[in-house]
PDB file of N, CA, C and O in Angstrom, chain B, residues numbered from 101:
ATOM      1  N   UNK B 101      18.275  89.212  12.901  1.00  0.00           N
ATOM      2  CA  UNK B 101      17.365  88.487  13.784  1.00  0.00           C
ATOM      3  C   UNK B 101      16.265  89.448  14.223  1.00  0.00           C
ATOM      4  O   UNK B 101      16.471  90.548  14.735  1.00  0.00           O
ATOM      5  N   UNK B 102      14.892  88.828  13.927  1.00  0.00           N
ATOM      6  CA  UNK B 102      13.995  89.808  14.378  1.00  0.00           C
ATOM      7  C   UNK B 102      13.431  90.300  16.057  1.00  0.00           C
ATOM      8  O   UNK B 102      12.932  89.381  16.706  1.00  0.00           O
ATOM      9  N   UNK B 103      13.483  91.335  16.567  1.00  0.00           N
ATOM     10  CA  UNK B 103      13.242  91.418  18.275  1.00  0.00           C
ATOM     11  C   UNK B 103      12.476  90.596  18.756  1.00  0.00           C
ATOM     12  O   UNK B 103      12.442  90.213  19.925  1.00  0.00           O
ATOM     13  N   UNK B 104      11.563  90.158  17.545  1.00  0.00           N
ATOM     14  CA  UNK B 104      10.725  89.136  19.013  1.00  0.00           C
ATOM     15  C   UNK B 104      12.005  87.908  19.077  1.00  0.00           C
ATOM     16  O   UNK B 104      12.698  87.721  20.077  1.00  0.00           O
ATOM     17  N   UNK B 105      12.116  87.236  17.941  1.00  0.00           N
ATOM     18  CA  UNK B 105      13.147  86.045  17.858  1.00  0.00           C
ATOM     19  C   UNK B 105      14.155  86.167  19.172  1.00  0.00           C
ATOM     20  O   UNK B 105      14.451  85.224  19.906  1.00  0.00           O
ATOM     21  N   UNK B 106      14.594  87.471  19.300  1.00  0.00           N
ATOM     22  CA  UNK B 106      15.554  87.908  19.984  1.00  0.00           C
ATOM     23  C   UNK B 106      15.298  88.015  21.641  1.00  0.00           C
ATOM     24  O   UNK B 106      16.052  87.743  22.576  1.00  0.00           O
ATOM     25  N   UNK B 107      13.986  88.499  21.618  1.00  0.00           N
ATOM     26  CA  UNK B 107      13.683  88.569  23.088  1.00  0.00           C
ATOM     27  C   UNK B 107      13.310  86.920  23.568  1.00  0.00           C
ATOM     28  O   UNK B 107      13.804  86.271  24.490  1.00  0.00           O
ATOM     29  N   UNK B 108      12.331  86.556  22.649  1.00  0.00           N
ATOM     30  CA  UNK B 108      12.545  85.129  22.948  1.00  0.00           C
ATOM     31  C   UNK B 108      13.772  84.148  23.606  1.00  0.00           C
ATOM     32  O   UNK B 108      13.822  83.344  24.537  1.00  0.00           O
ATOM     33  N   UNK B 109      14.593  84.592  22.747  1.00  0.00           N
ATOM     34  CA  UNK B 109      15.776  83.794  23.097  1.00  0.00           C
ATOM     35  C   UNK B 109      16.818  84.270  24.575  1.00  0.00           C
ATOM     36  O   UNK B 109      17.316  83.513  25.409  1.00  0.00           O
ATOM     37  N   UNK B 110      16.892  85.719  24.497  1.00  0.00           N
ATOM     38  CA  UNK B 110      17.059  86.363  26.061  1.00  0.00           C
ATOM     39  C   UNK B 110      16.089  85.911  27.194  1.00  0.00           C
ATOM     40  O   UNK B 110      16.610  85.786  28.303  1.00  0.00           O
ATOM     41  N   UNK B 111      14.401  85.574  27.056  1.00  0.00           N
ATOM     42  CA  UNK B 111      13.937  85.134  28.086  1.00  0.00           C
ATOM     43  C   UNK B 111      14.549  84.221  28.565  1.00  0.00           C
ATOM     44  O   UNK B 111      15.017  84.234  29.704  1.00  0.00           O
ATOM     45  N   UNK B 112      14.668  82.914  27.433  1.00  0.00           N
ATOM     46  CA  UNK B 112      14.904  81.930  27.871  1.00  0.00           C
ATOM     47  C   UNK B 112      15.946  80.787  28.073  1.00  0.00           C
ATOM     48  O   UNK B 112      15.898  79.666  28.578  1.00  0.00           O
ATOM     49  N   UNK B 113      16.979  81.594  27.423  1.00  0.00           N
ATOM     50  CA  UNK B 113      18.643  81.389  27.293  1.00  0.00           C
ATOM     51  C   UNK B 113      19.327  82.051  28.371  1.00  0.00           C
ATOM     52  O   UNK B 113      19.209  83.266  28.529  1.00  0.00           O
ATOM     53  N   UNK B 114      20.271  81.092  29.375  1.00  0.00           N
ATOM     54  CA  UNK B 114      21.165  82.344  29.953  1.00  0.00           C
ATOM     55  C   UNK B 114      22.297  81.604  30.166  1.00  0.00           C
ATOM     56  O   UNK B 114      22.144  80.496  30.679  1.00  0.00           O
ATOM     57  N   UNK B 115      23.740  82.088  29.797  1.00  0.00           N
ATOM     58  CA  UNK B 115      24.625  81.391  29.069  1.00  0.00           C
ATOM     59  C   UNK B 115      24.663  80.645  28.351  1.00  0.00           C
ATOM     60  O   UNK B 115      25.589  79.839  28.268  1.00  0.00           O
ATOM     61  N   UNK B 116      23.662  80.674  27.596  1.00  0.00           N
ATOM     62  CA  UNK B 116      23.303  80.118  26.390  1.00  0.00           C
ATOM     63  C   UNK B 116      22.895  78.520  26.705  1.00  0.00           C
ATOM     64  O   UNK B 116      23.228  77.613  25.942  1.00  0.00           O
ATOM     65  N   UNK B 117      21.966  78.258  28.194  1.00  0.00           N
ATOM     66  CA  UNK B 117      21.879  77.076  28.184  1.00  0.00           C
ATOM     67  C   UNK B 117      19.834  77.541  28.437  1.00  0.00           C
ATOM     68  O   UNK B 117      19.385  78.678  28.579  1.00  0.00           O
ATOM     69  N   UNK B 118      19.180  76.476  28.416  1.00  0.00           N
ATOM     70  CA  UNK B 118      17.603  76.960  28.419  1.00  0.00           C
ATOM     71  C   UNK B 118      17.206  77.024  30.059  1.00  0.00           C
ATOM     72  O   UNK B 118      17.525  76.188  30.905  1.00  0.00           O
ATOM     73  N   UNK B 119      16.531  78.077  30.236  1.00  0.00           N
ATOM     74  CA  UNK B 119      16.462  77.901  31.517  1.00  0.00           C
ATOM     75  C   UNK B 119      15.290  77.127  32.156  1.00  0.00           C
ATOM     76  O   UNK B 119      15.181  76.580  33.254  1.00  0.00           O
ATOM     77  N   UNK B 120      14.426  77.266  31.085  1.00  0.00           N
ATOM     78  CA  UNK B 120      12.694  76.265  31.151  1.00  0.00           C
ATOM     79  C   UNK B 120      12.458  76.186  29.765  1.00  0.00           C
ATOM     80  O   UNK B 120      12.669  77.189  29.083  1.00  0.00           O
ATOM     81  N   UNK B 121      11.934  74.843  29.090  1.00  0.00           N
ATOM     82  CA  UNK B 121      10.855  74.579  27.922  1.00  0.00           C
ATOM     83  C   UNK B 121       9.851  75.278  27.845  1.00  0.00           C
ATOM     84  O   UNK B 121       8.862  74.740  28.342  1.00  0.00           O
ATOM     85  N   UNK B 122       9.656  76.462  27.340  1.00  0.00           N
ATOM     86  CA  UNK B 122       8.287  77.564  26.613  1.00  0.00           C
ATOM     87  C   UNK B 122       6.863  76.465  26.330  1.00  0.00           C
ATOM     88  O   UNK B 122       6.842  75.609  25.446  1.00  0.00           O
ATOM     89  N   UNK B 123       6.247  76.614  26.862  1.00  0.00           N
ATOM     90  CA  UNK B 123       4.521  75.970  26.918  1.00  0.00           C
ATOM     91  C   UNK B 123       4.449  76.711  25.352  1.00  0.00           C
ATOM     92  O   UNK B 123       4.178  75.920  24.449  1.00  0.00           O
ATOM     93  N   UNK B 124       4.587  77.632  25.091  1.00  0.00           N
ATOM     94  CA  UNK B 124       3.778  78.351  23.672  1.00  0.00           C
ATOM     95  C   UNK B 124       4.735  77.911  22.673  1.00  0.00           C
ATOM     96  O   UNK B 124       5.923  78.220  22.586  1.00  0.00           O
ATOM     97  N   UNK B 125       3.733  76.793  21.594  1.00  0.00           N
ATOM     98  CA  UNK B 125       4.652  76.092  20.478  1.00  0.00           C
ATOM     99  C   UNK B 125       5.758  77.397  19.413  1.00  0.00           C
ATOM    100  O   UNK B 125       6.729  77.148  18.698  1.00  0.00           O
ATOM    101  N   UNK B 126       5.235  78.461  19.653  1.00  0.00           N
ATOM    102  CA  UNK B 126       5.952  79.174  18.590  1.00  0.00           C
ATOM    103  C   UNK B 126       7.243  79.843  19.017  1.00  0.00           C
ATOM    104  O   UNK B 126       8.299  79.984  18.400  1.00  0.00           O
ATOM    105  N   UNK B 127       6.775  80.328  20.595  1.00  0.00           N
ATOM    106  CA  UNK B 127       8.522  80.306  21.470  1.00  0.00           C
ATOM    107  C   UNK B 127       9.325  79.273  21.157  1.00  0.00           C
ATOM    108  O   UNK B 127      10.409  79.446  20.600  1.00  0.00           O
ATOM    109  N   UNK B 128       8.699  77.695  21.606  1.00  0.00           N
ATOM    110  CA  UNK B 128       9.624  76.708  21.676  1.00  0.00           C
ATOM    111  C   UNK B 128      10.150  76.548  20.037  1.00  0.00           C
ATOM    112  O   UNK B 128      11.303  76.183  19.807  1.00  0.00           O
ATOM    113  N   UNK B 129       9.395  76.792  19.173  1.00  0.00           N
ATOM    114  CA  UNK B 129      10.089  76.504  17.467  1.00  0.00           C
ATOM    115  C   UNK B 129      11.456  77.665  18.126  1.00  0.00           C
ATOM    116  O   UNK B 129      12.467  77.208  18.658  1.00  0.00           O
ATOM    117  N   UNK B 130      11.204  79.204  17.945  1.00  0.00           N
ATOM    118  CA  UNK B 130      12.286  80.136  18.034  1.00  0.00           C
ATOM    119  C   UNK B 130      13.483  78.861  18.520  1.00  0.00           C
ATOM    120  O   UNK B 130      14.233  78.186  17.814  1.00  0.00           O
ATOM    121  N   UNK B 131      13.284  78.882  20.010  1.00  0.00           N
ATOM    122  CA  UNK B 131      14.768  77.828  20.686  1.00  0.00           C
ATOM    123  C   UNK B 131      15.092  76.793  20.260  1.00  0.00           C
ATOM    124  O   UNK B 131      16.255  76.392  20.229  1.00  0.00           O
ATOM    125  N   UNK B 132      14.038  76.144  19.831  1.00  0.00           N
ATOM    126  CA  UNK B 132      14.516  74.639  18.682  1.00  0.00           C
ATOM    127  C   UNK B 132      15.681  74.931  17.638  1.00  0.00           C
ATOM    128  O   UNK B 132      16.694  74.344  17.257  1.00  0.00           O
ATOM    129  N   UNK B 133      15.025  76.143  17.362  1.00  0.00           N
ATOM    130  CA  UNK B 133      16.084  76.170  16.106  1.00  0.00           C
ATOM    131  C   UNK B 133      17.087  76.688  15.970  1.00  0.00           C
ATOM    132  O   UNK B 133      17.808  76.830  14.982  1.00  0.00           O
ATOM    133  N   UNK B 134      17.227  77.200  17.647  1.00  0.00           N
ATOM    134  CA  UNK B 134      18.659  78.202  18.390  1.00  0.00           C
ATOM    135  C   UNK B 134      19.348  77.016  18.452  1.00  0.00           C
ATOM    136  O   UNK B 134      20.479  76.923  17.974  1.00  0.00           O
ATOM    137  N   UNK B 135      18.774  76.071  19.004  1.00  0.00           N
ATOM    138  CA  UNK B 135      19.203  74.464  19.556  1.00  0.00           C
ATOM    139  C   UNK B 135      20.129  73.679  18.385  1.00  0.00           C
ATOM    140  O   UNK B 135      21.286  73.258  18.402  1.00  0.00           O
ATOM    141  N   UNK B 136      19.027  73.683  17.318  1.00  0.00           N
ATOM    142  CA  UNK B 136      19.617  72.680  16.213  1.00  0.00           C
ATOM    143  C   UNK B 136      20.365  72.912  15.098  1.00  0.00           C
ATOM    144  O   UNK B 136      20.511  72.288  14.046  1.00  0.00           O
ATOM    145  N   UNK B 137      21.039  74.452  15.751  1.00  0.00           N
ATOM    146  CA  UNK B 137      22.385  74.635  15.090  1.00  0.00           C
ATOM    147  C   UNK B 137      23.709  74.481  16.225  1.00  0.00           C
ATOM    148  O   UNK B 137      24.731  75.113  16.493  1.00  0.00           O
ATOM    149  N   UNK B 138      23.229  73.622  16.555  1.00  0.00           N
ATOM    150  CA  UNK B 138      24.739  72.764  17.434  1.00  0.00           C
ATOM    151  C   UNK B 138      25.203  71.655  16.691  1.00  0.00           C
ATOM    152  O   UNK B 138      26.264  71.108  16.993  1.00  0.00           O
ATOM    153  N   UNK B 139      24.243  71.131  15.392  1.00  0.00           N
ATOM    154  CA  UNK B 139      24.630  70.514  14.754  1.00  0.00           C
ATOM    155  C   UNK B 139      24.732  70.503  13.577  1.00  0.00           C
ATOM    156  O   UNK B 139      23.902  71.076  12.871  1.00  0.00           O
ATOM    157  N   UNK B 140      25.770  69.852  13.081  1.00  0.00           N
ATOM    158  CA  UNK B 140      26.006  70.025  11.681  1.00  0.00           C
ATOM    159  C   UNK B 140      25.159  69.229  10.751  1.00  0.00           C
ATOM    160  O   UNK B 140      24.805  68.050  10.768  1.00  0.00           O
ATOM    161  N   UNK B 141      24.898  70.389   9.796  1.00  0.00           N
ATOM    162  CA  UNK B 141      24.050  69.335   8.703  1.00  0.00           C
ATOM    163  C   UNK B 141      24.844  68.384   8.034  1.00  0.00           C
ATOM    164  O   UNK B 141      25.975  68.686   7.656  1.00  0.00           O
ATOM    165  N   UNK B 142      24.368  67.274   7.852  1.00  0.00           N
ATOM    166  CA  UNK B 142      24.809  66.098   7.075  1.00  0.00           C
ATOM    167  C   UNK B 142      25.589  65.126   7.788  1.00  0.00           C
ATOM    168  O   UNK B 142      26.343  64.301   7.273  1.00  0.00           O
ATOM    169  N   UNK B 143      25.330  65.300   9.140  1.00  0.00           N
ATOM    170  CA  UNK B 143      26.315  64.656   9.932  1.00  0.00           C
ATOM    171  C   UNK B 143      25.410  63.234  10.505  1.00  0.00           C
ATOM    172  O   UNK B 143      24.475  63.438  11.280  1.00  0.00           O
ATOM    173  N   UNK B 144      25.646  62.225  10.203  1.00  0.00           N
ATOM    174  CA  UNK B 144      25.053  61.248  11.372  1.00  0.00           C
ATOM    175  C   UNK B 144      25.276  61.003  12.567  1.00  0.00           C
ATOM    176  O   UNK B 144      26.339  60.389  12.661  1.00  0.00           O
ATOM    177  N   UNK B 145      24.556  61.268  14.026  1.00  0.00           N
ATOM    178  CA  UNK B 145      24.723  60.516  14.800  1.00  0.00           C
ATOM    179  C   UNK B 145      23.941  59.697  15.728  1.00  0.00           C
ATOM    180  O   UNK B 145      22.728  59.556  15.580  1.00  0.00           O
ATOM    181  N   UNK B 146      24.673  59.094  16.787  1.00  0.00           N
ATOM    182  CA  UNK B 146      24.300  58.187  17.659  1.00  0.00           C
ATOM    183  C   UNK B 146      23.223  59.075  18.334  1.00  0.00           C
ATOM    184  O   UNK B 146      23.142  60.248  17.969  1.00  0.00           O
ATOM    185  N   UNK B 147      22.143  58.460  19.577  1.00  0.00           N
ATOM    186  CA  UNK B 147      21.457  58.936  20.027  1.00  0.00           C
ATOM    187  C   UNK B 147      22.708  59.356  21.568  1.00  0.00           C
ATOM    188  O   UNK B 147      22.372  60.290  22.296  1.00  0.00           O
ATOM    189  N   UNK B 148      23.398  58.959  21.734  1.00  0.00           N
ATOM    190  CA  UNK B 148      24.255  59.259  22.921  1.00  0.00           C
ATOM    191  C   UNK B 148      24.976  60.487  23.116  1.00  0.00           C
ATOM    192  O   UNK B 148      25.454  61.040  24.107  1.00  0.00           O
ATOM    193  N   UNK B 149      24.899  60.860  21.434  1.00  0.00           N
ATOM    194  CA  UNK B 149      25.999  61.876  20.749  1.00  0.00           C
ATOM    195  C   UNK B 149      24.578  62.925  20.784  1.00  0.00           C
ATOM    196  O   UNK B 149      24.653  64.153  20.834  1.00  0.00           O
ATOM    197  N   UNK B 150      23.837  62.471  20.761  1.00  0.00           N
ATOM    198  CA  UNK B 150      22.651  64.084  20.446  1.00  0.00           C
ATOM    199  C   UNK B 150      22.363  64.702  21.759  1.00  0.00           C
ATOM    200  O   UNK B 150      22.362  65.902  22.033  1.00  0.00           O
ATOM    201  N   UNK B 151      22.000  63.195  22.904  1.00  0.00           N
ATOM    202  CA  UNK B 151      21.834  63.688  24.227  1.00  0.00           C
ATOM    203  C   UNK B 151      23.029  64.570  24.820  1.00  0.00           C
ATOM    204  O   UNK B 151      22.908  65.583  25.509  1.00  0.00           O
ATOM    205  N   UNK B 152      24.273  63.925  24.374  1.00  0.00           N
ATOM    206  CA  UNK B 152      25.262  65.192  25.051  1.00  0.00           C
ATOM    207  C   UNK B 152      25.216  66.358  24.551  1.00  0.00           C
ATOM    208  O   UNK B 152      25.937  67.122  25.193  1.00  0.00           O
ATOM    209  N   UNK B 153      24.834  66.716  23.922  1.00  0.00           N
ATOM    210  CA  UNK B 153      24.940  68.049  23.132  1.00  0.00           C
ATOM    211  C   UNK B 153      23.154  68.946  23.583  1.00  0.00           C
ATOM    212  O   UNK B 153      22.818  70.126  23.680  1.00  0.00           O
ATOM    213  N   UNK B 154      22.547  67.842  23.721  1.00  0.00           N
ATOM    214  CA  UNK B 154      21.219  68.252  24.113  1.00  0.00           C
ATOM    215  C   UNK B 154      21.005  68.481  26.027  1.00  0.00           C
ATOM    216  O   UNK B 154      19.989  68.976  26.515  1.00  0.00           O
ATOM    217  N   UNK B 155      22.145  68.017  26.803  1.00  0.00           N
ATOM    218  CA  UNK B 155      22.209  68.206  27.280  1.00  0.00           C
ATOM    219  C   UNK B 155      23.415  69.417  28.192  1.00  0.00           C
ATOM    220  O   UNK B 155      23.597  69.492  29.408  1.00  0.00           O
ATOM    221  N   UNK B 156      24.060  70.223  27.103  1.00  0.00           N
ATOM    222  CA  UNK B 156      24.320  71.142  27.391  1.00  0.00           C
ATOM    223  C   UNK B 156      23.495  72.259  27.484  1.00  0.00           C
ATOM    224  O   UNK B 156      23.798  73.300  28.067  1.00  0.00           O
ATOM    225  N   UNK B 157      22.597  72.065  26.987  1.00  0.00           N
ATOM    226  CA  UNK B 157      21.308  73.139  26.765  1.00  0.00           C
ATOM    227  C   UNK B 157      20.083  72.872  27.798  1.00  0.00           C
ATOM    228  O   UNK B 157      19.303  73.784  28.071  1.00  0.00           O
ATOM    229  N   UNK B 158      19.968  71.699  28.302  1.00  0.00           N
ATOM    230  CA  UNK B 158      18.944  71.170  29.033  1.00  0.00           C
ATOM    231  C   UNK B 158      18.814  70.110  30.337  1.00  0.00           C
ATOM    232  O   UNK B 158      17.766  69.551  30.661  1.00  0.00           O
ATOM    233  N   UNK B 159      19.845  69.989  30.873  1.00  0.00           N
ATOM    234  CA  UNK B 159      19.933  68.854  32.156  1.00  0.00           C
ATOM    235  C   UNK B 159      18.678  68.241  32.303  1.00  0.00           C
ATOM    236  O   UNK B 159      18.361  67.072  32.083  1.00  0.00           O
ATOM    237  N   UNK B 160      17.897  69.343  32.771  1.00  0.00           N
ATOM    238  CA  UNK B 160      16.369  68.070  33.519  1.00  0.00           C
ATOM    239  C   UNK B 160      16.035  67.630  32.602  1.00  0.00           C
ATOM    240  O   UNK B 160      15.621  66.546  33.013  1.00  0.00           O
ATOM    241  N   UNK B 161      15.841  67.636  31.323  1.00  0.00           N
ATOM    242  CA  UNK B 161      14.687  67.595  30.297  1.00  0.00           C
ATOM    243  C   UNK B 161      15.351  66.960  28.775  1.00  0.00           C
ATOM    244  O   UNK B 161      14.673  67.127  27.762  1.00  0.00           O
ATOM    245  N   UNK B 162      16.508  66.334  28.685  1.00  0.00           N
ATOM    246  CA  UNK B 162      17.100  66.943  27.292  1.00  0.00           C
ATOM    247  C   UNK B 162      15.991  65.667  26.530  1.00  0.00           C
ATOM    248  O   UNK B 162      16.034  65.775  25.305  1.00  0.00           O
ATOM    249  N   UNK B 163      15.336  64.877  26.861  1.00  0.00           N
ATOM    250  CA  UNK B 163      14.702  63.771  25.860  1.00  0.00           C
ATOM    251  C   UNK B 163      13.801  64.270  25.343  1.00  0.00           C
ATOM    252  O   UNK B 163      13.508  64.170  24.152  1.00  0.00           O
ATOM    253  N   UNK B 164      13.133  64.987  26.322  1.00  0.00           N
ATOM    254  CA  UNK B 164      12.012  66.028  25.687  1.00  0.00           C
ATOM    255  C   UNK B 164      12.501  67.179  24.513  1.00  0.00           C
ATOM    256  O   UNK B 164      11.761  67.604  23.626  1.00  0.00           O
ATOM    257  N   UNK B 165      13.581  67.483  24.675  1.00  0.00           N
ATOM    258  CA  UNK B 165      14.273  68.669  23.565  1.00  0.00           C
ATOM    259  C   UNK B 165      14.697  67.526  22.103  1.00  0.00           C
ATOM    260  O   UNK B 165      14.856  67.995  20.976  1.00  0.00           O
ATOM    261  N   UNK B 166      14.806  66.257  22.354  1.00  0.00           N
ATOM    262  CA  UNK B 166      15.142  65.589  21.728  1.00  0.00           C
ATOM    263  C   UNK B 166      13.656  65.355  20.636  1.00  0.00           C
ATOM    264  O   UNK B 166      13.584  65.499  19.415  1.00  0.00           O
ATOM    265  N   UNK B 167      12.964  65.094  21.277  1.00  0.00           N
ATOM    266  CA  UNK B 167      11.529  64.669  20.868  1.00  0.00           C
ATOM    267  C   UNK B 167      11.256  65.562  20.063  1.00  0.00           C
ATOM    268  O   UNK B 167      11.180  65.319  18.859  1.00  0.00           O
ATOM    269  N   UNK B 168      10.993  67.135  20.720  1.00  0.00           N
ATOM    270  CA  UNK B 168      10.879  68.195  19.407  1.00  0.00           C
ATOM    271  C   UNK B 168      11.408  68.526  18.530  1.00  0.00           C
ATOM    272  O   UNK B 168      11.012  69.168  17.558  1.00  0.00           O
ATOM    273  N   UNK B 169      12.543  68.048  18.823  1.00  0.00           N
ATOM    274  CA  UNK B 169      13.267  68.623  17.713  1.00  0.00           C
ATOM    275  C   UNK B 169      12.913  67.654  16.336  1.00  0.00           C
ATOM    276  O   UNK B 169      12.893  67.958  15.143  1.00  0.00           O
ATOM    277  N   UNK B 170      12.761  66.920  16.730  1.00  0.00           N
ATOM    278  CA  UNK B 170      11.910  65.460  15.996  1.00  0.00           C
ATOM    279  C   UNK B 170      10.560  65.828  15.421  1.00  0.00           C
ATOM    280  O   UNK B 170      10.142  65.663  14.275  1.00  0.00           O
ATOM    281  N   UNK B 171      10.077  66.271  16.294  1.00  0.00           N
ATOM    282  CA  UNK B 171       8.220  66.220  15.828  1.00  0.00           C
ATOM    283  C   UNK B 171       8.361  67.640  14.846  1.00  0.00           C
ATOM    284  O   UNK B 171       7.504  67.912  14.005  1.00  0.00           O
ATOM    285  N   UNK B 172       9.435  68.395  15.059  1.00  0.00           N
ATOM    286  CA  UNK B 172       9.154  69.990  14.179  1.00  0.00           C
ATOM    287  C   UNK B 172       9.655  70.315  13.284  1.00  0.00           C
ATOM    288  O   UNK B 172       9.735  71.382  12.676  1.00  0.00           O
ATOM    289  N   UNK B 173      10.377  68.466  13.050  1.00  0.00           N
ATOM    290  CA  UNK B 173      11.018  68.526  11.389  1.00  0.00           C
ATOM    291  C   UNK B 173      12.467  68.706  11.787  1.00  0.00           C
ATOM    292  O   UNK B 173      13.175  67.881  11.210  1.00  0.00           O
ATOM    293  N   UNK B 174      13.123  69.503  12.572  1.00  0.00           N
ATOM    294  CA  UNK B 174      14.301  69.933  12.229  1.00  0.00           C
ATOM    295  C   UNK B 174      15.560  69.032  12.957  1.00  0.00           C
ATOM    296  O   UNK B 174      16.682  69.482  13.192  1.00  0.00           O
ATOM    297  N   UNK B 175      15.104  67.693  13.243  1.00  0.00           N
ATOM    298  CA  UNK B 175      15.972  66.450  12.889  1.00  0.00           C
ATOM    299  C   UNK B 175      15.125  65.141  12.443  1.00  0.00           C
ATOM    300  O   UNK B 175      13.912  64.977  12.574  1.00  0.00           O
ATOM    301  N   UNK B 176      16.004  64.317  11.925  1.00  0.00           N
ATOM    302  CA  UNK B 176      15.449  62.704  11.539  1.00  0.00           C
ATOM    303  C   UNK B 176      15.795  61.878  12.467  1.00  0.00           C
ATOM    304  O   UNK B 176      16.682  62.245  13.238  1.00  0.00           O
ATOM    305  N   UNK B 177      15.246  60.678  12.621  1.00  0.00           N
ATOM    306  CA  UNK B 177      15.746  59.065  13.087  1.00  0.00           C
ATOM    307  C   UNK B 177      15.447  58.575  12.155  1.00  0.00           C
ATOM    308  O   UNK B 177      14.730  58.748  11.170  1.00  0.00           O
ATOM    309  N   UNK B 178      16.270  57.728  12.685  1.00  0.00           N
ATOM    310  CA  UNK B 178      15.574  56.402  11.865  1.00  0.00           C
ATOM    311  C   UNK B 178      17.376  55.258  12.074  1.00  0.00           C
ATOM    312  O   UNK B 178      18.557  55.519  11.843  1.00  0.00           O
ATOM    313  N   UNK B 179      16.444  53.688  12.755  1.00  0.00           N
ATOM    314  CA  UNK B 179      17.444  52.822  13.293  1.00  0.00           C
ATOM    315  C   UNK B 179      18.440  53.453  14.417  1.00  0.00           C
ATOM    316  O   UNK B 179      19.428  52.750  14.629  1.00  0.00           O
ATOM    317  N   UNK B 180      18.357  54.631  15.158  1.00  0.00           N
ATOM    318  CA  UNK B 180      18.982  54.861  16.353  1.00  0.00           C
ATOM    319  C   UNK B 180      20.046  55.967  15.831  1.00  0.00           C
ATOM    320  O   UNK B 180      20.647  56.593  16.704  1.00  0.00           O
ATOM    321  N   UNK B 181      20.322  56.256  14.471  1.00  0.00           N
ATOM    322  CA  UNK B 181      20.855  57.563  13.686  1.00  0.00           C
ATOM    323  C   UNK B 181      20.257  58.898  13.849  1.00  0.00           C
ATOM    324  O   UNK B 181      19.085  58.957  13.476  1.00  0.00           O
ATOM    325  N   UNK B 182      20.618  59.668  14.178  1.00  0.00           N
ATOM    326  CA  UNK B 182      19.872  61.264  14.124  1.00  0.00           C
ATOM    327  C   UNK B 182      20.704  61.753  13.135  1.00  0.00           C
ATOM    328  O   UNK B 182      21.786  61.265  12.808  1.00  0.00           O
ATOM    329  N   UNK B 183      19.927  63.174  12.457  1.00  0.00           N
ATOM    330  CA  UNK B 183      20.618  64.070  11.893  1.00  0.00           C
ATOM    331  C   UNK B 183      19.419  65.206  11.725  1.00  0.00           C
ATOM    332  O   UNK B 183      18.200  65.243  11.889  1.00  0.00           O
ATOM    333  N   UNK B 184      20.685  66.293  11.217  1.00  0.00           N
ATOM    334  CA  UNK B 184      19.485  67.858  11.366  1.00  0.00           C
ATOM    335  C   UNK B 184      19.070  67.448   9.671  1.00  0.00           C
ATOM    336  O   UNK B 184      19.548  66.791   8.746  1.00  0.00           O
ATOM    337  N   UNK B 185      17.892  68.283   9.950  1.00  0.00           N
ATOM    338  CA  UNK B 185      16.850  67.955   8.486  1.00  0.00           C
ATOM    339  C   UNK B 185      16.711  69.459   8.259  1.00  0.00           C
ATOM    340  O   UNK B 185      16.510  69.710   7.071  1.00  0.00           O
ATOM    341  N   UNK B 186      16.772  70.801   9.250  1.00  0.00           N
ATOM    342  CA  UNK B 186      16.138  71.487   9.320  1.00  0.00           C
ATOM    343  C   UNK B 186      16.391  72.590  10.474  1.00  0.00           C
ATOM    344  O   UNK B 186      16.918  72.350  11.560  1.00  0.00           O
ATOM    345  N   UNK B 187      15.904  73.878  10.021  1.00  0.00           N
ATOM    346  CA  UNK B 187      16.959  75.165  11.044  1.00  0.00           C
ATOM    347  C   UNK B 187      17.308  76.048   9.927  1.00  0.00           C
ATOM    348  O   UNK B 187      17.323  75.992   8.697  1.00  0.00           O
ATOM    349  N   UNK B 188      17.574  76.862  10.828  1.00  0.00           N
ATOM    350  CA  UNK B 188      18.844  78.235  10.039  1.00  0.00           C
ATOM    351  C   UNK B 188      20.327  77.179   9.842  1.00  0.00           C
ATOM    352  O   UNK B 188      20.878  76.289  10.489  1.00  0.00           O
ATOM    353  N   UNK B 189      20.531  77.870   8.604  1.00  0.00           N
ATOM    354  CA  UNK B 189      21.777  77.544   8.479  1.00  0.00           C
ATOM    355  C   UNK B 189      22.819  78.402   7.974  1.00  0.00           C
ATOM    356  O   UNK B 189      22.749  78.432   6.746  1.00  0.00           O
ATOM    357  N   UNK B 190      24.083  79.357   8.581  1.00  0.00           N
ATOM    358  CA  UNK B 190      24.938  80.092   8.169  1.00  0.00           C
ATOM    359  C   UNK B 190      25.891  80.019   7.064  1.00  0.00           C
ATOM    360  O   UNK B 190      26.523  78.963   7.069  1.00  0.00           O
ATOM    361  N   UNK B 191      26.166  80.777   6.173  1.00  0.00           N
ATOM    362  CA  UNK B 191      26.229  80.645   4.562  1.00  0.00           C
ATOM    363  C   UNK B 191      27.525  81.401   4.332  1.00  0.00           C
ATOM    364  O   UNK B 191      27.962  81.543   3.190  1.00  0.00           O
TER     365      UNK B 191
END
């Protein structure tokens, strides 16, 4: 992991939950994609099933974490289904 990736994620992680949404799109990609390995690729789910998981990371805000993760590629909808499209993935 490269130091900025890294400091990034120490600013704004603490117990590994977010402590504020990063204004600067290239911070928020870094945590998106800290984010959207909570899920498994190839997995379908409900939107109820993403918010809980999105809301371990985010209480005030998780629709908004939901949204990006949407707009930056690294999940799909479609008919009320999510899944990851996109992220690191461990090998």
């Amino acid at each position: 992991m490269s130091d900025d990736r890294e400091k990034v994620l120490r600013t704004f992680l603490k117990d590994d939950r977010l402590v504020t949404i990063p204004a600067k799109a290239g911070k928020r990609r870094v945590l998106l994609e800290h984010i959207v390995t909570a899920f498994e690729p190839g997995v379908r789910l409900t939107e109820r099933e993403v918010d809980a998981v999105l809301r371990g990371f985010y209480e005030p805000d998780w629709v908004s974490l939901r949204r990006y993760l949407i707009t930056e590629g690294l999940m799909s909808r479609e008919n009320g289904v999510y899944w990851r499209t996109g992220g690191p993935v461990d090998v």
